[in-house]
C-alpha positions as CSV (number, residue, x, y, z in Angstrom):
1,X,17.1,-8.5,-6.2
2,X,20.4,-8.8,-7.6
3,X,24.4,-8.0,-7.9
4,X,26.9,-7.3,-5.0
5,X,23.9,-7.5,-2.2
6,X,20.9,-9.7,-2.8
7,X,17.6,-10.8,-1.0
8,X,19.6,-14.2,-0.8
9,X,22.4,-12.2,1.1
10,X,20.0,-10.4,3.6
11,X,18.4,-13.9,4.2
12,X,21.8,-15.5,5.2
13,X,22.8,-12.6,7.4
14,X,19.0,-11.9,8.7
15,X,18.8,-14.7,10.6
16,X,14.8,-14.6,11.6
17,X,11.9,-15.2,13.9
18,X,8.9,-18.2,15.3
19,X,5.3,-17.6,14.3
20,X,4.3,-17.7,18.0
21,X,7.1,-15.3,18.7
22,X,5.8,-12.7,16.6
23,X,2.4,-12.0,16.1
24,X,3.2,-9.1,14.8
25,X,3.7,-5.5,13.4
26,X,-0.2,-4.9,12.8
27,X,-0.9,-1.8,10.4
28,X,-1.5,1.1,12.3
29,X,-4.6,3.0,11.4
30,X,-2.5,6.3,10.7
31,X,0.9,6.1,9.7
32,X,4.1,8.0,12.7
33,X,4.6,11.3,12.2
34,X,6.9,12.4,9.6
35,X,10.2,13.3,11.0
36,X,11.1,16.3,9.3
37,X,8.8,19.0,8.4
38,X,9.6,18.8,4.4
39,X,7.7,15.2,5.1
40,X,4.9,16.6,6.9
41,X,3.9,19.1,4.1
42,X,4.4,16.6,1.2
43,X,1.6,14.2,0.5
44,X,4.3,11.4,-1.0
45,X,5.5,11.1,2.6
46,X,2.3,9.5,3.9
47,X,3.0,6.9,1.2
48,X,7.2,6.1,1.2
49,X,8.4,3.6,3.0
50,X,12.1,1.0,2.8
51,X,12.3,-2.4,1.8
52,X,13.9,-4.1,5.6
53,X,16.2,-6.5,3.8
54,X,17.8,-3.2,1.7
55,X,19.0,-2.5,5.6
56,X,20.9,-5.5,5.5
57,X,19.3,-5.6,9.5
58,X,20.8,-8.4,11.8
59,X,17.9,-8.5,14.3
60,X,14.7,-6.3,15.1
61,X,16.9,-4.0,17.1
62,X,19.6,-3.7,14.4
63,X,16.6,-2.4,11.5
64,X,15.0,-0.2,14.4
65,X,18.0,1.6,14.5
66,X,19.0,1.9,10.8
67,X,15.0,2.9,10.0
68,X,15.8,6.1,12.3
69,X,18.7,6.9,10.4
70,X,17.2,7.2,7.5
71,X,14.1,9.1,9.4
72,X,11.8,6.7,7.6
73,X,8.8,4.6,9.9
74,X,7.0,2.4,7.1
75,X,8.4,-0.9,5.7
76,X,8.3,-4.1,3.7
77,X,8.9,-6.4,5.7
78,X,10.8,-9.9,5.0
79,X,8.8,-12.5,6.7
80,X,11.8,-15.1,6.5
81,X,13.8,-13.9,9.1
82,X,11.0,-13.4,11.4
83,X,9.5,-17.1,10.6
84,X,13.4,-18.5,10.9
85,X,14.6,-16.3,14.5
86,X,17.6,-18.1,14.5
87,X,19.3,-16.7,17.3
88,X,16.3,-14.9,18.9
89,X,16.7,-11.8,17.4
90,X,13.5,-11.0,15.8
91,X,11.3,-12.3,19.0
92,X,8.2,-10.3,20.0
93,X,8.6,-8.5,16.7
94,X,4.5,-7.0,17.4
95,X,5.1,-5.1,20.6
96,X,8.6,-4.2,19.5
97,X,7.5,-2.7,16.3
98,X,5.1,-0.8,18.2
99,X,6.9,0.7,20.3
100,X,9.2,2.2,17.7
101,X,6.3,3.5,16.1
102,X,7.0,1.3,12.6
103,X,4.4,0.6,10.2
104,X,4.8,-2.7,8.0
105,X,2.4,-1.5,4.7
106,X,3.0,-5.0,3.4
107,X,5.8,-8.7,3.6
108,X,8.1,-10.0,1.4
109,X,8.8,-13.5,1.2
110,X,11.8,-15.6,-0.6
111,X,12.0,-19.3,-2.5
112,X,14.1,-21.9,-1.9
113,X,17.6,-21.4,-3.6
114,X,17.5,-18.3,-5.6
115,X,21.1,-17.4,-7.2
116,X,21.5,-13.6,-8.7
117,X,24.6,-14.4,-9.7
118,X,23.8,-14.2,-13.8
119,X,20.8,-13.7,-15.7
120,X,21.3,-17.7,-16.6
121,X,21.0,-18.7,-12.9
122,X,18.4,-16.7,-11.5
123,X,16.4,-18.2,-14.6
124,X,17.2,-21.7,-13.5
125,X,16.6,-21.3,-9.9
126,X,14.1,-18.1,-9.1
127,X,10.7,-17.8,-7.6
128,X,8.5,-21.1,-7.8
129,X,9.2,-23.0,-10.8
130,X,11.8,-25.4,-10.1
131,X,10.5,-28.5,-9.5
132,X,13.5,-29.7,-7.1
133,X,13.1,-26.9,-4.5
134,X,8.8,-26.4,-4.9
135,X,8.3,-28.8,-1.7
136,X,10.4,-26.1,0.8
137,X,9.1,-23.5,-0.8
138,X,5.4,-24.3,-0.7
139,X,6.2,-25.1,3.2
140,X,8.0,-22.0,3.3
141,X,4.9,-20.1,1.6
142,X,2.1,-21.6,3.8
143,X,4.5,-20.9,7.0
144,X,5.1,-17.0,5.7
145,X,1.1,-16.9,5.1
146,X,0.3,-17.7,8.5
147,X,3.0,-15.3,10.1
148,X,1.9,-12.5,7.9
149,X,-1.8,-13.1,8.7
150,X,-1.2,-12.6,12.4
151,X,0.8,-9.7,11.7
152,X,-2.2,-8.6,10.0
153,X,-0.8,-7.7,6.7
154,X,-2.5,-7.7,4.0
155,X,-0.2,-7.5,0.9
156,X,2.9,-10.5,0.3
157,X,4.9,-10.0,-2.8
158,X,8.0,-12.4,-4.3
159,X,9.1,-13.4,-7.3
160,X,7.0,-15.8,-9.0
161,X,10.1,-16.6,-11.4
162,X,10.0,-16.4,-15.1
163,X,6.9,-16.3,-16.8
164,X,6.7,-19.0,-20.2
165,X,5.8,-16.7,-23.1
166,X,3.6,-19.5,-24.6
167,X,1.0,-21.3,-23.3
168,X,2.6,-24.1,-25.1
169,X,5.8,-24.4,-23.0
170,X,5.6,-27.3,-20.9
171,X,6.3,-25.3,-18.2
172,X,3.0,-23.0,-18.3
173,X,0.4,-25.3,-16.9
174,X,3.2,-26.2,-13.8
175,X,3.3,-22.0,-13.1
176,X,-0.5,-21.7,-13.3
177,X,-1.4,-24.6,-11.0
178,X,1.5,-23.5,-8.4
179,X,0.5,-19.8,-8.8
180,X,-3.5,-20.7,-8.3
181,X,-2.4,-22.9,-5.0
182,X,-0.4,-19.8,-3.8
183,X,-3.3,-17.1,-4.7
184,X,-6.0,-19.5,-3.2
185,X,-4.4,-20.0,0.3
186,X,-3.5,-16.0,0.9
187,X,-7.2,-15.0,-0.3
188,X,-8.2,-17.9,2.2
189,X,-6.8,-15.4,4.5
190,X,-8.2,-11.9,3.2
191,X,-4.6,-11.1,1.9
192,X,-3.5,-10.0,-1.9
193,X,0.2,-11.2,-3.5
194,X,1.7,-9.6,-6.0
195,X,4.1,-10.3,-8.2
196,X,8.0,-8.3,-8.8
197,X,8.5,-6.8,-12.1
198,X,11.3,-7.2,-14.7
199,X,11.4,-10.5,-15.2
200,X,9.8,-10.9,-18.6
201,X,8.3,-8.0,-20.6
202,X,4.9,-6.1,-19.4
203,X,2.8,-7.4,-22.0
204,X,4.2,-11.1,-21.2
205,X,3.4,-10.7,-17.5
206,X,-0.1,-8.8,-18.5
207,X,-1.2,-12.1,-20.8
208,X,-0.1,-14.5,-18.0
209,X,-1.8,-12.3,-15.1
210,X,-5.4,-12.1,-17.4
211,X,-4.3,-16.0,-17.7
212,X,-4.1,-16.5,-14.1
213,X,-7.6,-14.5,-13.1
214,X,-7.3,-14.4,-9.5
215,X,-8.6,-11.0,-7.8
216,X,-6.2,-11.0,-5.3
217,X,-3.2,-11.1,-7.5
218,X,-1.3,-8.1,-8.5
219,X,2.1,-6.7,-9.4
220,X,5.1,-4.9,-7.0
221,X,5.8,-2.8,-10.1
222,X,9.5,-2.1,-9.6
223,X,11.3,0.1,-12.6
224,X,14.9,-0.3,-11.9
225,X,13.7,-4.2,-12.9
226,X,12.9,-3.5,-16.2
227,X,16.1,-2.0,-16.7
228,X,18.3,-4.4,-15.1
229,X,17.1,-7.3,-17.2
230,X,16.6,-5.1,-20.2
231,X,12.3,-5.8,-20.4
232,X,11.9,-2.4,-22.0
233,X,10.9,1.1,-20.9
234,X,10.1,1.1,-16.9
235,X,6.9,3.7,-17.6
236,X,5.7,2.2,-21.1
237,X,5.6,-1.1,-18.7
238,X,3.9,0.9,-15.6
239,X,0.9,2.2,-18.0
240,X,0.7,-1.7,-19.1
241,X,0.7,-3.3,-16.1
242,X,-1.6,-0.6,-14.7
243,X,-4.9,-2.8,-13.9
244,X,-2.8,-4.8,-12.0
245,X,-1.0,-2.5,-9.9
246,X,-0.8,-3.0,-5.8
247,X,2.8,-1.7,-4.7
248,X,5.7,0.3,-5.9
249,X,9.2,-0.2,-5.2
250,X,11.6,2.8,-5.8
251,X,15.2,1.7,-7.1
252,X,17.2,3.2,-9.9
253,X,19.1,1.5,-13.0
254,X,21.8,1.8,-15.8
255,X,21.1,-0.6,-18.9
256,X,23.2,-3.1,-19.5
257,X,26.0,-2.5,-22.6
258,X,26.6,-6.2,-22.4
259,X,23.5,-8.5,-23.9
260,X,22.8,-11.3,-20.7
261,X,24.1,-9.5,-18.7
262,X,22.5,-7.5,-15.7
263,X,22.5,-3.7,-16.0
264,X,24.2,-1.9,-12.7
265,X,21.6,-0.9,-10.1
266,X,22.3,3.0,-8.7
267,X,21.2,5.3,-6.1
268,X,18.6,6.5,-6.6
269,X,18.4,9.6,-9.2
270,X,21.3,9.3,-11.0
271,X,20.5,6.2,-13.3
272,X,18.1,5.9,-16.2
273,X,14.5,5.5,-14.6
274,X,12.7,9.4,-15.7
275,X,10.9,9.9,-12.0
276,X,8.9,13.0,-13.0
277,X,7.3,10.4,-15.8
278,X,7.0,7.8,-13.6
279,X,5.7,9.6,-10.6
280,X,3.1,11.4,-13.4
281,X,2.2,7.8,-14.7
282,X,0.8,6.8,-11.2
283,X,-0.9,10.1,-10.9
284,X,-2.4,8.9,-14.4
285,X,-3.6,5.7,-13.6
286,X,-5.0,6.9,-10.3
287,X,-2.5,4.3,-7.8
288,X,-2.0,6.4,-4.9
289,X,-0.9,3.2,-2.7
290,X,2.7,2.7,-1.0
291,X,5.6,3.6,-2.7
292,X,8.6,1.3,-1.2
293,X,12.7,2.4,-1.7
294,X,14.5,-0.5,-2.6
295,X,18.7,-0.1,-2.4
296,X,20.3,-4.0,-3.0
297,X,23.9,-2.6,-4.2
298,X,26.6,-0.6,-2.3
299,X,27.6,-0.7,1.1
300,X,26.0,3.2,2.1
301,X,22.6,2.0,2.6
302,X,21.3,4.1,5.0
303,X,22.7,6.9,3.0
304,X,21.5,6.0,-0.3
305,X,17.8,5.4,1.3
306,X,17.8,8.7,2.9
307,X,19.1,10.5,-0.4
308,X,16.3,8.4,-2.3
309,X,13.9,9.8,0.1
310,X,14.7,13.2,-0.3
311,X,15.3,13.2,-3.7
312,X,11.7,11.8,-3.8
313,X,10.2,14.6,-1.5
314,X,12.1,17.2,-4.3
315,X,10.0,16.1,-7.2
């Protein structure tokens, strides 16, 4: 979630909608049509869908429209905006949803104060370990649960922040309790979390998941990530992460040059993740669940989610 267009961006312009206003966007029990016939006779279309905030959408209406440009019907939804509904926009986001014929597959949801803007702040200030901003965000969480549970979803993924290396850093124990309280309340309510990728190295984040032991906590493996904050090879770190696996999100990366630094995130295709290996990885490790484009840089959006999709469809 990072450089010229972040999740905290799409927050301040997604301004977002009331529980009781939206009960909504329940899974449908088959996914719309495809809308073009390459989709229809490729199994990987039954599985892609877009990340809503990589629309950069202003209201339901606004990400209705921008979802038929790029002739995709499933999502990831961000729950802020719809919990939030500033200015209305995202009322009724159920019947709405419906009748567009859009599938959520599963919600996002964002912590207090999170700053991209280096490697050294989103470290400071990402997912749920800073003490000074846990309070909203556990509000926040517990509000996003119950909004997602009567949209009937029943994946949520964020970033839990980064993850201690050590058991013996004073900061483990904090993560584990907050990370318990946030598993127990979504499988109080039949729904899995999972956690983004890149933040810390695979086996890190494997050691801390088999540390944490909760059934209902996965990953969002997302490749581009692991490039980004330079946490290895994306499908050495798909194969480890593996057991764990509950969502995909499709972005492409260039590696940092620099050391600190992030790398540049790309359309997708022409940066460094190797697709065909990664899209043979899944088929090894037997995931065949959704597969989410992810496009947080650029001002062509639509365009570079469409292009992702089709370059998808071609492998």
């Amino acid at each position: 979630m990072i450089n010229d267009a972040t999740r905290r961006d799409f927050l301040k312009l997604s301004q977002a909608g009331a529980l009781g206003a939206a009960a909504g966007c329940r899974r449908q029990a088959q996914p719309a049509p495809a809308p073009v016939e390459q989709q229809a006779e490729n199994p990987l279309a039954r599985r892609l869908g877009v990340c809503s905030w990589s629309l950069q959408p202003e209201s339901a209406d606004d990400l209705f429209a921008k979802l038929a440009e790029t002739g995709l019907t499933r999502v990831q939804i961000a729950l802020d905006p719809i919990r939030e509904n500033a200015k209305g926009g995202w009322s009724d986001f159920t019947a709405r949803s419906a009748a567009h014929d859009i599938t959520c597959v599963s919600g996002m949801l964002g912590t207090v104060g999170e700053d991209y803007t280096t490697l050294e702040t989103i470290k400071a200030t990402g997912g749920v370990v800073p003490d000074a901003t846990w309070p909203q965000t556990w509000a926040n969480i517990q509000a996003d649960a119950d909004l997602a549970q009567a949209m009937g979803l029943k994946l949520v993924t964020f970033h839990a922040g980064f993850l201690p290396h050590e058991e013996s850093d004073p900061s483990f124990a904090k993560l584990v309790d907050r990370l318990h309280q946030i598993a127990e309340l979504f499988a109080g309510k039949q729904m899995a979390i999972a956690f983004e990728t890149g933040q810390e190295e695979a086996t890190t984040l494997a050691a801390f998941l088999t540390k944490l032991d909760r059934k209902n906590v996965g990953v969002n493996f997302d490749p581009a990530n692991m490039i980004l904050y330079d946490k290895g090879d994306p499908v050495a770190a798909l194969r480890t992460l593996a057991p764990w696996l509950r969502q995909c999100h499709l972005k492409d990366a260039t590696r940092t040059k620099t050391p600190g630094t992030w790398g540049a995130e790309v359309r997708l295709g022409t940066g460094e993740v190797d697709w065909k290996a990664f899209f043979a990885t899944l088929g090894d490790v037997g995931f065949t669940g959704d597969l989410c484009i992810e496009r947080e840089a650029g001002d062509q959006r639509v365009a570079d989610i469409r292009a992702a999709r089709e370059y998808v469809l071609s492998l």
